[in-house]
N, C-alpha and C positions, 0 to 999 in steps of 0.2 A: 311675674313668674308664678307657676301652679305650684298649690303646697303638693308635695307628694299623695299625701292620703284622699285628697281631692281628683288627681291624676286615675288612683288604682278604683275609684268609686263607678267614676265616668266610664273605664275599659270596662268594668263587670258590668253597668248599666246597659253596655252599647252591646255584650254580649251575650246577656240575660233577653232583652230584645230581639236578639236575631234568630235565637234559638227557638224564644216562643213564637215568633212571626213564622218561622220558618214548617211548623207544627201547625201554622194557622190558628192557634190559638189565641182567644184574646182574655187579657189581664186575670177576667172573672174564671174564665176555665179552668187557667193553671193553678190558681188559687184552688181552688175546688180539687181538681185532682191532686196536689201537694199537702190539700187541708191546711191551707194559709189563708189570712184573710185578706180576699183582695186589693184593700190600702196597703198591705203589705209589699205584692208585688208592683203597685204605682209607685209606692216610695223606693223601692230597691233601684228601678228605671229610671227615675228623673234625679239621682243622687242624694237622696235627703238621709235615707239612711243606709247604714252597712251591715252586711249580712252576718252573722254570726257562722260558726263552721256547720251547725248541726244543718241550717238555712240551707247553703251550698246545698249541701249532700240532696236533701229533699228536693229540691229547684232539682239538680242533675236526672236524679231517679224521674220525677217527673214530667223532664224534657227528653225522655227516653236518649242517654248521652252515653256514650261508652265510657267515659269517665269524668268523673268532678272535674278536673282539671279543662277541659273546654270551655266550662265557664270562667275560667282564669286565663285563659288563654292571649296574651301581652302585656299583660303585667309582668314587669319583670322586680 
């Protein structure tokens, strides 16, 4: 069985990725435009580590999102 906190990493990873595929952006760009450094955004994708809330917000603004919450989007 998946621990939960494992479950909510995987959804943001899977949706973190689709947002910046989506923009055509690749890993280094978003970094660059969010001013994150790009092992940041590999590790947020492949579940190693979790975002912090101020992260969110940044990632959102910088995947031009109408709101935070599309990055959370099934997580429940």
């Amino acid at each position: 069985m998946k621990q939960p906190t494992k479950s909510v990493q995987l959804q943001f990873a899977k949706n973190l990725r689709r947002h910046r595929e989506r923009l055509d952006l690749s890993q280094e760009a978003l970094a660059e435009i969010c001013g994150l450094h790009r092992t940041e955004i590999s590790l947020l994708e492949r579940c190693k580590r979790s975002p912090r809330l101020e992260t969110i917000v940044i990632l959102a603004r910088g995947l031009e999102l109408g709101f935070v919450g599309e990055l959370l989007e099934g997580i429940v």
